[in-house]
N, C-alpha and C positions, 0 to 999 in steps of 0.2 A: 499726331495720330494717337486715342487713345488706344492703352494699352490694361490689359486686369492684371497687377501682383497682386500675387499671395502670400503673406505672412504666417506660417503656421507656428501658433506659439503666443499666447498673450502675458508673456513676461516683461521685463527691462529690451531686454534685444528686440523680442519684438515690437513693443509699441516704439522704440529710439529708431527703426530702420522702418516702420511704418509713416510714421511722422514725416524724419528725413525727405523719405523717398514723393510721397505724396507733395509734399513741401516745394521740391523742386520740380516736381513733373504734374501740375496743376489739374493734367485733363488728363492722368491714368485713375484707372479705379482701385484702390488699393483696399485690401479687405485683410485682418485677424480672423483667424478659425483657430478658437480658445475650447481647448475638450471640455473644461469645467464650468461651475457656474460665477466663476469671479476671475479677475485677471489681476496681473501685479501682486498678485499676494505673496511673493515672495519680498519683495519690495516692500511691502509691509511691516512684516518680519526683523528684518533686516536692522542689524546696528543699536539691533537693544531697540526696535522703532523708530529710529532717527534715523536710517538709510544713510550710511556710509559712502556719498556718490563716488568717494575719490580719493587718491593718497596725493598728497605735494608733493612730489617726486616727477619733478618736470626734464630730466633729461632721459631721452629714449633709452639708451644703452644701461644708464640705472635703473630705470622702471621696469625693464625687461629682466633683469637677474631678478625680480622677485614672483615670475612664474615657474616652478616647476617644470610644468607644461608647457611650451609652446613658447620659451623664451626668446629661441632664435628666429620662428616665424613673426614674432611679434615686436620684434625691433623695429623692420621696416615700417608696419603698419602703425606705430606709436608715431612715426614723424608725419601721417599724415592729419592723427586726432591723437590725441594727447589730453594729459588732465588740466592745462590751460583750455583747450579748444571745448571741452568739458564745462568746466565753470565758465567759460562765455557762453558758451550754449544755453545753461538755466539763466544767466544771469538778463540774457536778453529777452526772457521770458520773464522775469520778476520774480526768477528763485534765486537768493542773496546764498552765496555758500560761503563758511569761515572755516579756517584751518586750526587742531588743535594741537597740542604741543607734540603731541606723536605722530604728527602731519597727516592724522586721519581727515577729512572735511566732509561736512556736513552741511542740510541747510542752515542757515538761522535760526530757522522755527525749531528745530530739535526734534518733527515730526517728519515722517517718512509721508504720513498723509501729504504733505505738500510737491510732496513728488511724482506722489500717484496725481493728484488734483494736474497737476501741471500737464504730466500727460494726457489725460483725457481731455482737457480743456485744447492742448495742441491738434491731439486727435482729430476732435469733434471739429476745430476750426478749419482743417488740412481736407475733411470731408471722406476721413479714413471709416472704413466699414465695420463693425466689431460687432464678430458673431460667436455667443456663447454656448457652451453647450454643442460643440461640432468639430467632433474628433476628427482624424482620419486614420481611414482603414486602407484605403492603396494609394500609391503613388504610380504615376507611370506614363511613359511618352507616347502623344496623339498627334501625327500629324506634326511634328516640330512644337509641342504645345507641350506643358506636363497636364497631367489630364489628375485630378485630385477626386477620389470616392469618397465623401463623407460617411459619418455615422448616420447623420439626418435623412438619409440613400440619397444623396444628390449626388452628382458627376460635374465639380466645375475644374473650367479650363484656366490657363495661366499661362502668362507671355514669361511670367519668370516668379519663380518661389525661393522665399527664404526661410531654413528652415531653425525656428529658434527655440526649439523646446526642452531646452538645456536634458537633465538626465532622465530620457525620455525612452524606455526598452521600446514601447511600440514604435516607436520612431526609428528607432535604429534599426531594428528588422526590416523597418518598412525600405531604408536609406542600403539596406546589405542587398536588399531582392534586384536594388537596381545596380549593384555592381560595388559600391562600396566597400569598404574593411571600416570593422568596428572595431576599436580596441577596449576592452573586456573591462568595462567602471568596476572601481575599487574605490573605498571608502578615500579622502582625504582630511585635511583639518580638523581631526580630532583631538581628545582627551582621553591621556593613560591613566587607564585601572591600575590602582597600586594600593596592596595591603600589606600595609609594614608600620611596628610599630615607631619606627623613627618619626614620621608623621602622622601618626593617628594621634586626630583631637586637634589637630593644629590648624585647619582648613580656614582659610580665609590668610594668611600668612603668606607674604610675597617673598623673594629673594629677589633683587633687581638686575644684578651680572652675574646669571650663571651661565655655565657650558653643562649641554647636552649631548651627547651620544648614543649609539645603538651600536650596543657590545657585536664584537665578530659581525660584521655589517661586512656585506659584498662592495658595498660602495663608501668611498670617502663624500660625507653630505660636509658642505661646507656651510656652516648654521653656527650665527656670531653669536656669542653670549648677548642673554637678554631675558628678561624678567621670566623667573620662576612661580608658578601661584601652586600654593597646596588647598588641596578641594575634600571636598567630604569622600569623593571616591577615589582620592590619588592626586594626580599633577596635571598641571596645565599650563595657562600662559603662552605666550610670542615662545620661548623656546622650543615650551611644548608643540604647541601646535606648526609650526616651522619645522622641528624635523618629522612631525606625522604626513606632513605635506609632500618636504624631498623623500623621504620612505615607505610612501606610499603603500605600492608596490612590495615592495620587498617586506612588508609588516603585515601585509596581505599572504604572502606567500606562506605565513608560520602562522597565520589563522589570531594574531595579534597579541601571540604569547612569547616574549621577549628577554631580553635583561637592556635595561639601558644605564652610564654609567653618569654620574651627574658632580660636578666642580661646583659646590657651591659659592666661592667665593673666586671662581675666575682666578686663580693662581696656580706656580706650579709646586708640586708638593719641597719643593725645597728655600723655595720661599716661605712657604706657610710652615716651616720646620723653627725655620731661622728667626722667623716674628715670635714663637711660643719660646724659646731659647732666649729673646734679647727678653719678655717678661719674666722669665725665671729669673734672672741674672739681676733685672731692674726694678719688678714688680714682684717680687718674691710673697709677699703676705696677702697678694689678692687674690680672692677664691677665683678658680677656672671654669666655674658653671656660673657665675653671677658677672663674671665680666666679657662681656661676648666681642669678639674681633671679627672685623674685614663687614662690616657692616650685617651683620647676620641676624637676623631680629632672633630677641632674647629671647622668646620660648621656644624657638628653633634653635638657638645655642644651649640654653640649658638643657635639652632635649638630646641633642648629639650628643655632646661634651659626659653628660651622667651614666647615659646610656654605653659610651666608648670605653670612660672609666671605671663605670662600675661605683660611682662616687659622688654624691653632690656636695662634698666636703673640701675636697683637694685644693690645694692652693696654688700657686706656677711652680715653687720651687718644692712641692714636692714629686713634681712630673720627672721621668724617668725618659732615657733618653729613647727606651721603647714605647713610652706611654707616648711620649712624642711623636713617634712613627707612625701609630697606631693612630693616632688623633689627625695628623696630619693626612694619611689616606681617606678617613673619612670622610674629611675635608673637601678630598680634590679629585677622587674616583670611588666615590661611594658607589655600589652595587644597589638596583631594585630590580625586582622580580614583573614586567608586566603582565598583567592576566587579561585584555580585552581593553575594550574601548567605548569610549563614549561619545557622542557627540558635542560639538562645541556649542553652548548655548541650544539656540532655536535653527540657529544653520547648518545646513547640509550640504559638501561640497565633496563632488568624486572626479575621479582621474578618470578617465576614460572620454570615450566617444569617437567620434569621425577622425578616421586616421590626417594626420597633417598634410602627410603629404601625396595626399590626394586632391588637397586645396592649394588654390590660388591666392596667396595673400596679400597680393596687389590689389585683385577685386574681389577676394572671397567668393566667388565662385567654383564649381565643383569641376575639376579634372576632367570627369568622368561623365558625366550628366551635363550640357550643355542648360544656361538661364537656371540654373540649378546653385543657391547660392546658400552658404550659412553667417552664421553667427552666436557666440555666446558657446553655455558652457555645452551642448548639443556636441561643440570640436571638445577633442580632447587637449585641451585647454584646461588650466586651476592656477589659481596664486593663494600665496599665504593671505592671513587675514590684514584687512585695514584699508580696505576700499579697490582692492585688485581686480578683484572679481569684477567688478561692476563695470572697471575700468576697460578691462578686455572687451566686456559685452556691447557697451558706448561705441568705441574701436572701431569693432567690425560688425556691427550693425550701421555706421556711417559708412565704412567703404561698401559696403554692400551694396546700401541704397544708392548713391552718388551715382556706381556701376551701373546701375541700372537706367 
């Protein structure tokens, strides 16, 4: 019997549960209603243009602690699609993906284009419908049907809609008239503004194991040390953006004006006391701003170290057992002032959307709305960076479709 889905949303989720769905159910008519006049472009975008499909993180209950959002709804749902069932998925298409040392994976080609090529080529094959340029303006149930008003003024009917139009306000209004809770998108995966002379001028400069924090934080974020980058507006990097992600929220609430506390060197200050204490003792004649420890790159230590002492002269044994203290705090709980934020690169990633637990994550369908189903970031759903995102939306744009 055939049957009409609707897909609203011509993103990843969307065309990955249009595919799917069509794919398996040969003689329904599966149709994208894409508001704009191009589809995937976020896809595009994405991974520097290389479209990051996926993290090597193949066991469920690991991949899941790196959502924020939606980690405990999306344990189960990882053991049905996962980043194996992922890479077989392109790969039995003739998209080759390789893992890289930070177990991001990509295609081969290094081009996102081939990602997008791949889906429409699926698309076109599967006999899936792709109409551009046709928003929608209502949503609502006809007769056991959802009944869809376009912008184009049409009225089409649907045996069952997915809705994937990740941060999407008109969408969400549309999804609260019918009875839903939205929860209220707020920036995620960003970059901290920070003006301080300890880093001005230094931008491009990584630190590899640092610890971050957010001073007087209501919540303990549990965020492992890991690469520091200093930017022409402040910081960034896996640390950075990894607690802008768990802190969402709460950085939103103070309008993104902060203090965060930052461990350059991953130690505790009485270690890093004790190492400046064994070069006094053993390395007495090396200057303290020309020899940088714990792996610190040298215009990032020269830059501390001068600036602490007041000195680019000093040598270890002439360090004082305060000058030591002093340097050592620096060190391990330096103070910055945050003033705002920035985005990360060309992506844009928010907390928010379709309350969770109002969905079904077995089939991703809506609690509350009957043949009513999502996918992608539309839930209030987000992961850190490195291919999470994408992973989510694969996910549950597969269970969705299948469901159907």
């Amino acid at each position: 019997m055939s049957k009409s889905i609707i897909i609203i949303g011509g993103g990843a989720a969307g065309f990955f549960a249009a595919i799917n769905c069509a794919k398996k159910n040969p003689s329904y008519l599966v149709t994208i209603l894409e508001k704009s006049s191009s589809v995937l472009s976020k896809v595009k975008i994405s991974g520097g243009g290389r479209c990051n499909v996926t993290h090597a993180c193949f066991d469920a209950k690991e991949l899941a602690k790196h959502y924020p959002r939606g980690e405990k709804q999306l344990l189960g749902a990882f053991t049905k699609f996962n980043p194996s069932n992922t890479i077989d998925w392109f790969e039995q298409r003739g998209v080759e993906i390789k893992r890289e040392d930070d177990g991001r994976m990509f295609p081969v080609s290094d081009s996102s284009q081939t990602i997008i090529d791949c889906f429409l080529s699926e698309a076109k094959e599967a006999g899936v419908v792709v109409r551009m340029q046709t928003g929608v303006e209502k949503l609502s149930i006809t007769n056991n049907q959802l009944s869809i008003h376009t912008s184009t003024n049409e009225t089409l009917l649907a045996d069952a809609v997915i809705v994937t139009t990740g941060s999407s306000h008109n969408v969400w209004t549309l999804l609260e008239k019918l009875g839903h809770k939205v929860i209220a998108p707020v920036p995620s995966l960003f970059t901290f503004n920070v003006n301080d002379e300890r880093i001005e001028g230094l931008q491009g400069l990584a630190v590899q194991e640092a610890a971050v924090k957010i001073c007087n934080s209501k919540s303990a974020f549990n965020i492992p040390p890991s690469a520091l980058l200093i930017t022409h507006t402040g910081l960034s990097g896996p640390a950075i953006l990894r607690l802008s992600a768990w802190g969402a929220r709460e950085l939103a609430s103070v309008n993104h004006q902060f203090e965060i506390e930052v461990n350059w060197v991953n130690k505790d200050l009485n270690a890093v006391k004790e190492t400046f204490k064994f070069f006094r003792q053993n390395h007495p004649k090396k200057n303290v701003a020309s020899n940088s420890l714990f792996s610190v790159p040298k215009r990032l230590w020269e830059r501390i170290t001068t600036l602490n002492l007041q000195s680019a002269t000093l040598n270890f044994a002439d360090l004082s057992n305060q000058q030591i203290e002093s340097l050592g705090r620096e060190l391990t709980v330096a103070r910055f002032k945050v003033s705002g934020k920035s985005t990360f690169k060309d992506e844009f990633v928010t907390a928010g959307g379709v309350d969770l637990a109002e969905v079904d994550f077995r089939t991703m369908q809506s609690k509350i709305v009957p043949n009513l189903y999502f996918a992608g970031e539309v839930l209030d759903v987000d992961a850190i960076t490195g291919g999470f995102n994408f992973q989510a939306a694969w996910t549950t744009a597969f269970i969705a479709s299948q469901t159907i």
